[in-house]
C-alpha positions in Angstrom: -11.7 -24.8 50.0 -12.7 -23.1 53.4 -11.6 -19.4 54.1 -9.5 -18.3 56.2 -10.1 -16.1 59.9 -7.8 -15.2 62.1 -9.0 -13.4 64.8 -6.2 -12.0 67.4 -8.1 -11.6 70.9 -7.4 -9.0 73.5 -8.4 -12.5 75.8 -9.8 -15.2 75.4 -13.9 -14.8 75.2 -15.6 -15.3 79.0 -19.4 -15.2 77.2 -21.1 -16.2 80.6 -18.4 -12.8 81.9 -19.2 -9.6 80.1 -20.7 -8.6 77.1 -17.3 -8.6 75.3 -16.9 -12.2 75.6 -21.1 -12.1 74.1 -20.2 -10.3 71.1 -16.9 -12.1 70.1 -18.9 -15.8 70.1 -22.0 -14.1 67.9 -19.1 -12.6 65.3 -17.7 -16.2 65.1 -20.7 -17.9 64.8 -21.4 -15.4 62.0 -18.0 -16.2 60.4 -18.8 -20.2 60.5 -22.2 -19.5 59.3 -20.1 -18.7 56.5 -17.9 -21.7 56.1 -15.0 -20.1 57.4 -12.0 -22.2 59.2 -11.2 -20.0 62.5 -8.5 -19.3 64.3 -8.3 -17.5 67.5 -4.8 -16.3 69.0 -4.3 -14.2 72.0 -1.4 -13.2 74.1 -3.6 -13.2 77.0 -3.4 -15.7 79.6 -6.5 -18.3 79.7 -8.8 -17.9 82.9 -11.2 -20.6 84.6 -14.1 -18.7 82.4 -12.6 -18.9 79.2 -14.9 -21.1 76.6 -13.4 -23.9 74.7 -13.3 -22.8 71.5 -12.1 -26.2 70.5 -15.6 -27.8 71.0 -17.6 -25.6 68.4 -14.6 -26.4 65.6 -11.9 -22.9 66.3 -8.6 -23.6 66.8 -6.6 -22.5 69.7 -3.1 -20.6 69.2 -1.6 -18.6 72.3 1.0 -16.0 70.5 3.2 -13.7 72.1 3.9 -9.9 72.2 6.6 -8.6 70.4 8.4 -11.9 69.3 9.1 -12.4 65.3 7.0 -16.1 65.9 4.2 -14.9 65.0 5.7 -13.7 61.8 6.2 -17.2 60.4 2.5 -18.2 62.6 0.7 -15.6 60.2 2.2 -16.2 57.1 2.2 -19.9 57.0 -1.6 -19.6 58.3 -2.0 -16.8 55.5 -5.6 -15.9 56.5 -8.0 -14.1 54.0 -9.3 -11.8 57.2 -7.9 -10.8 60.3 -10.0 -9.4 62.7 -8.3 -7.7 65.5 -10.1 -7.6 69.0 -9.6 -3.7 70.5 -7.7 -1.4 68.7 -4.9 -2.3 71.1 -4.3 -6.0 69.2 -4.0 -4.0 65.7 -1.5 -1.7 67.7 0.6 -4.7 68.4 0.1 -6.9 65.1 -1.4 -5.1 62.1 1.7 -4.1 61.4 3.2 -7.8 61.1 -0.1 -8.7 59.2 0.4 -5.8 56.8 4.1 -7.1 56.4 3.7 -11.1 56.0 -0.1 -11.1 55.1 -0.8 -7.9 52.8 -3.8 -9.1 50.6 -5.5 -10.1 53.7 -8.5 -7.9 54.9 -7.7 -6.3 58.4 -10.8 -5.5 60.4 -11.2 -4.0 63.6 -13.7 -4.9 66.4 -13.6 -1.8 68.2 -16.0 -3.7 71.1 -17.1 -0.1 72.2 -15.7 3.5 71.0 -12.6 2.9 74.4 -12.1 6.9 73.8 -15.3 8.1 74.9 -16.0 5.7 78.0 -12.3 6.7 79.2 -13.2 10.4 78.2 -16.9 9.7 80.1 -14.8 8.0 83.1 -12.7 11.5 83.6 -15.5 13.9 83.5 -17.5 11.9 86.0 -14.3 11.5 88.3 -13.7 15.7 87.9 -17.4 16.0 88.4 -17.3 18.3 84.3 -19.7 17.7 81.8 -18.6 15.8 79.0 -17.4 17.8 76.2 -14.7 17.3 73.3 -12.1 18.3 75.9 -12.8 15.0 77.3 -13.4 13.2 73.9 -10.1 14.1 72.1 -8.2 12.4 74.9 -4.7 10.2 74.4 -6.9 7.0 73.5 -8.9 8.6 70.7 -6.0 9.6 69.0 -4.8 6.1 69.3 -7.9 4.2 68.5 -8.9 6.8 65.5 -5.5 5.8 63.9 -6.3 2.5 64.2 -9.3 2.8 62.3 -7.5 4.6 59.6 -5.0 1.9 59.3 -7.5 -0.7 59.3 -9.7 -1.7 56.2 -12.7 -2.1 58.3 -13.9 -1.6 61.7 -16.9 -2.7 63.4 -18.9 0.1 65.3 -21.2 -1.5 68.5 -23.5 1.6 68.9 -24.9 4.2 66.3 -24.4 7.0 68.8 -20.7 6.1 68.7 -21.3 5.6 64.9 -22.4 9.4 64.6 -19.6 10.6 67.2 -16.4 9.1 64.7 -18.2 10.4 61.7 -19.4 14.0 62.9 -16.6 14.6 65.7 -13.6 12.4 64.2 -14.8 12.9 60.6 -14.0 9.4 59.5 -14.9 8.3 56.3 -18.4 6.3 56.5 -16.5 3.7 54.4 -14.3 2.3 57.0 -17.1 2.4 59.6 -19.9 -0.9 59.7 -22.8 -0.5 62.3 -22.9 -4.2 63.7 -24.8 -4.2 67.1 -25.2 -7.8 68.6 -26.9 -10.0 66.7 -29.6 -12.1 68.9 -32.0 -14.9 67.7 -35.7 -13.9 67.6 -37.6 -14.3 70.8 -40.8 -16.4 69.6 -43.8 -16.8 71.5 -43.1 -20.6 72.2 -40.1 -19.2 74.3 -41.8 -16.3 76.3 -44.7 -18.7 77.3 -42.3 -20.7 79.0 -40.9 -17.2 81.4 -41.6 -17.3 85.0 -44.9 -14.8 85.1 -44.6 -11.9 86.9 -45.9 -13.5 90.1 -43.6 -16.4 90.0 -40.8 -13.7 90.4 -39.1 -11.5 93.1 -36.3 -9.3 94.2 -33.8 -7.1 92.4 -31.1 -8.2 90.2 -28.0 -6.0 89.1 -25.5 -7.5 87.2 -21.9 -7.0 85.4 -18.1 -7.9 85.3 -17.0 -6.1 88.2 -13.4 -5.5 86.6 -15.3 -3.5 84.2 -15.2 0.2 86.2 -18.4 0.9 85.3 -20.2 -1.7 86.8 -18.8 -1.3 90.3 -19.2 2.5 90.1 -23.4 1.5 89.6 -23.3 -1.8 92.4 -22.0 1.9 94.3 -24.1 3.6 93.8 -26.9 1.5 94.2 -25.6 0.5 97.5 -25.3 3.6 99.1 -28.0 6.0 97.3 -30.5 4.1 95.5 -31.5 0.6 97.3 -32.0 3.0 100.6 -34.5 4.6 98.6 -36.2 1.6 97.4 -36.2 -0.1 100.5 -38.0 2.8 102.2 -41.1 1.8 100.1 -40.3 -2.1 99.8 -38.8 -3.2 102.9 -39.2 -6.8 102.3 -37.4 -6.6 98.9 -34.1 -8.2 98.0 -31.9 -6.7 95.5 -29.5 -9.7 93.9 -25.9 -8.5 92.7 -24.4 -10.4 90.1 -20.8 -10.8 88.1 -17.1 -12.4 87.3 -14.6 -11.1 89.2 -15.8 -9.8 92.7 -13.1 -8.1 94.3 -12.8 -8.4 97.8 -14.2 -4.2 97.7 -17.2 -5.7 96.1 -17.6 -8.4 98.6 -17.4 -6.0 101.4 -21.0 -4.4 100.4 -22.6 -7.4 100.8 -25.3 -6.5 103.7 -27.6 -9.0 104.5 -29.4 -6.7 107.1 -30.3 -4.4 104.3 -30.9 -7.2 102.0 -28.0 -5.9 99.4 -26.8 -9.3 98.5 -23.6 -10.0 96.7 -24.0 -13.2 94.7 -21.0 -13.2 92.8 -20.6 -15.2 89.5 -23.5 -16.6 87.7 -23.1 -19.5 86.3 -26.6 -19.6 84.3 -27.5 -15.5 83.5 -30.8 -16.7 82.1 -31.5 -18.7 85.2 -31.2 -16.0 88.0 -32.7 -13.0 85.4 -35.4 -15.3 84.4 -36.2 -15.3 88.9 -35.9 -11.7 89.8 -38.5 -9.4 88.6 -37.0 -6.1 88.0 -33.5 -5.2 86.9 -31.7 -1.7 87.9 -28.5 -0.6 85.6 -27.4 2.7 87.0 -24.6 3.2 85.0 -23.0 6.6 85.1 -19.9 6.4 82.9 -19.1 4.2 79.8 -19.5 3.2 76.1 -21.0 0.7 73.5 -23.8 -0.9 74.7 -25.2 -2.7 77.7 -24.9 -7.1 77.7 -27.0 -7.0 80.9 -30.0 -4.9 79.4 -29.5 -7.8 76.4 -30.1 -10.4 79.4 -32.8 -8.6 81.0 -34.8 -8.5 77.9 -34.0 -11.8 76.5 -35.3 -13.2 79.9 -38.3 -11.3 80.2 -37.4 -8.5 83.2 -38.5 -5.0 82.6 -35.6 -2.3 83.7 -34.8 0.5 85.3 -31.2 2.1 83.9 -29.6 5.7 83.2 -30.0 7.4 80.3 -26.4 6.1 79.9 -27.0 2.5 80.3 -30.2 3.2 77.6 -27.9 4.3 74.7 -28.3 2.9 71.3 -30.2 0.2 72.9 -33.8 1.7 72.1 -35.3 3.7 69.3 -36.7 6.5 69.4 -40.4 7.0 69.4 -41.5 9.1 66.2 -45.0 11.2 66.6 -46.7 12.2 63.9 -45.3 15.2 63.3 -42.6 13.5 63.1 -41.0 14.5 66.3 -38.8 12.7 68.8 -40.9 11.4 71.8 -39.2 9.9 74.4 -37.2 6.6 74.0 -39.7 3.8 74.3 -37.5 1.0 76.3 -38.2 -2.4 78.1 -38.8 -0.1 81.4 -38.3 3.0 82.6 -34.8 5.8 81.9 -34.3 8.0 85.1 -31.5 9.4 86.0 -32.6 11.1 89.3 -32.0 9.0 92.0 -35.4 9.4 93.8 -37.4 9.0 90.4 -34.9 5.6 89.9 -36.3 4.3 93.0 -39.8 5.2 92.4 -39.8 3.5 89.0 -38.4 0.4 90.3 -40.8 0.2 92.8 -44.1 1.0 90.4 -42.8 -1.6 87.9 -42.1 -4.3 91.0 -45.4 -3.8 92.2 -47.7 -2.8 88.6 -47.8 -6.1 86.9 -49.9 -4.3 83.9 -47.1 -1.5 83.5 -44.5 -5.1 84.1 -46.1 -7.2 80.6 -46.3 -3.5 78.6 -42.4 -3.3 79.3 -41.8 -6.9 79.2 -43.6 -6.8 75.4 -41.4 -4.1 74.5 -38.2 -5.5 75.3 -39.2 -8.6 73.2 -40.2 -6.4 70.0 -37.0 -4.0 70.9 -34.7 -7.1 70.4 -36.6 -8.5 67.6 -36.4 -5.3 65.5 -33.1 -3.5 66.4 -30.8 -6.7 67.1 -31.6 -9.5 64.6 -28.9 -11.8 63.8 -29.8 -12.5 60.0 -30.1 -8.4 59.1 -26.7 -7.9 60.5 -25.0 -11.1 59.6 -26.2 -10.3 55.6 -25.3 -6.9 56.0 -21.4 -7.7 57.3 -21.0 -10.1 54.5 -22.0 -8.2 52.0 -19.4 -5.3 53.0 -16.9 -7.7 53.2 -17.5 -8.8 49.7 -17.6 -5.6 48.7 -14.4 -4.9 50.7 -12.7 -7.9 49.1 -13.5 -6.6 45.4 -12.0 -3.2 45.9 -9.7 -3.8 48.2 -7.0 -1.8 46.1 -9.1 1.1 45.5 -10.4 1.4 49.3 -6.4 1.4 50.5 -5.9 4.0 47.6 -8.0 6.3 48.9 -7.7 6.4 52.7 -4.1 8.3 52.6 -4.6 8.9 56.4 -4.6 5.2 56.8 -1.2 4.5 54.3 -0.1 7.5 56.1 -0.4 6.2 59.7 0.4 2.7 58.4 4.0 4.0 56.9 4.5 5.9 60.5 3.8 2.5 62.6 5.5 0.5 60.4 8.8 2.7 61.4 8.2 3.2 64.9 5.7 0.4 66.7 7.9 -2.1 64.4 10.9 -0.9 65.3 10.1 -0.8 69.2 9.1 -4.0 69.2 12.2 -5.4 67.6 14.1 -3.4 70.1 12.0 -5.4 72.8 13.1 -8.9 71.5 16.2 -8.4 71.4 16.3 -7.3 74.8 14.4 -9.8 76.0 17.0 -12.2 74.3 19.9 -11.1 76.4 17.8 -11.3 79.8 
């Protein structure tokens, strides 16, 4: 007899959208790897991007927000997992899972560590370094307790891996390192990539309703492309994602050869044309879906420090020192160095295949689906057999589970039956 997911969605996975909508597909392909019988709820209305789950075997439920239905939903679909996506899903239903469903394994797909891009967000807006003032902020204290009350949480990043277990001090037990987990690139595949002379232009590219994505198309719009075009005035720069607002549009300037494309329909199509990709991100968290692309497709980068982290590994000497991060292009945070990097890689084809190679290995090495998908299964067994014992011993968690039970339960039945007499 098949297991049981049930995986409640913040909304509904946009894979060709944002990195998000990436990660949920490889975690459910994981799951049927398994032979597991899916199904994915959400509260969240359906957009035009939305994938069919239908057509790869998941069934479909739209649920809604504080309304006893999904009460008798989860306990007549009595799941042996339920995997919340973003702590704010378990804030709405672990409770009602931990009520109707209480042998059932509650794991939470944090997506990125939301605390510490909102925390990253504020500094860069008060122009502060970050610091814990900024870390410790309303969120954290939400998402950390959602962690506690959750039996397992899946952690994007290791630097936001060593941030909840050094600044947060949560028990390595309820934590599970699971980057994305990608195919292997194979030589067969990178023969077929355009060659470095086959390609041209720029490409950026991101949701734009993500904040951190429009900040960068920003900022390369009015500091960094100038800079570039001083030295490659022919260039193009290509500006992809979901969602441009009619603020995004506006930048679009053909005289300057800023270009916004809008959607992309095919991300491996239009990476797999341009030649160099810039991710100036200045503010945010987990890691970067578009660096993923870039490397996938064969395009050397140029990104932030920011944009770099927990994508690369450090470089060890033989002193066993850290050298710099060795990465699928170059990590500048200077504007003018940006710009000079982008142009050296655009025009060096020999520097171009060194960083080409390296994204292939970097994927290869740090992202491999089997590693990862092994590793999650084997915590979950392990999860499963001392499931008693690991809920005995996080008191935090029983602690903040017996506090939302009384008051986030209590709310919400005091928002249905309001909503019953509108």
């Amino acid at each position: 007899m098949s297991k049981k997911l049930l995986i409640i969605g913040f909304v509904w996975p946009e894979p060709k959208s944002s990195a998000a909508g990436s990660r949920m597909m490889q975690l459910i392909e994981a799951f049927q790897s398994q032979n597991y019988k899916i199904t994915f709820a959400s509260p969240c209305a359906k957009s035009d991007n939305a994938f069919n789950l239908e057509r790869i075997g998941v069934k479909q439920v739209p649920i809604a927000l504080n309304h006893s239905s999904f009460d008798s939903f989860v306990k007549t679909l009595n799941p042996e997992i339920v995997m919340f996506d973003r702590f704010m899903m378990e804030e709405q239903f672990g409770w009602r899972v931990a009520e109707h469903c209480p042998k059932a394994i509650r794991i939470l797909d944090t997506e990125d560590f939301h605390a510490l891009r909102k925390g990253r967000q504020q500094a860069f807006k008060d122009k502060n370094n970050f610091d814990t003032s900024y870390l410790f902020n309303d969120i954290a204290k939400r998402e950390i307790a959602s962690i506690y009350r959750s039996d397992l949480s899946l952690i994007i990043s290791e630097v936001e891996m060593k941030i909840l277990k050094t600044q947060f001090k949560v028990d390595d037990s309820l934590l599970l390192y699971l980057p994305f987990m990608l195919n292997k690139i194979v030589d067969e595949n990178v023969k077929k990539l355009p060659s470095f002379k086959a390609r041209e232009h720029f490409i950026s590219i991101g949701n734009f309703l993500h904040e951190p994505n429009y900040n960068a198309v920003l900022y390369l719009k009015e500091t960094i492309w100038p800079l570039i075009r001083k030295q490659l005035p022919k260039a193009e720069l290509h500006i992809y994602g979901a969602y441009a607002s009619q603020k995004v549009n506006q930048l679009h300037n053909k005289k300057e050869q800023f270009l916004i494309k809008g959607f992309a329909n095919d991300v491996n199509e239009v990476m797999q044309h341009a030649k160099v990709c810039l991710a100036p991100i200045r503010f945010g968290a987990g890691l970067k879906g578009k660096l993923v692309d870039a490397m996938q497709n064969g395009t050397p980068c140029v990104m932030s420090a920011l944009a770099a982290e927990g994508m690369f590994e450090n470089k060890i000497n033989e002193e066993q020192k850290l050298n710099e991060i060795e990465a699928n292009g170059f990590i500048e945070d200077n504007p003018q160095e940006f710009a000079n990097k982008a142009v050296e890689l655009y025009i060096e084809e020999n520097i171009w295949k060194e960083k080409q190679n390296i994204g292939f290995e970097s994927i290869n090495k740090r992202f491999n689906k089997l590693v990862f998908q092994n590793e999650l299964f084997e915590r979950l067994a392990e999860t499963n057999q001392q499931l008693n014992k690991k809920r005995l011993h996080n008191f935090t968690g029983q602690m903040l589970m017996h506090h939302t039970l009384q008051s986030t339960k209590f709310m919400s039945r005091w928002i249905e039956e309001k909503q019953k007499k509108l």
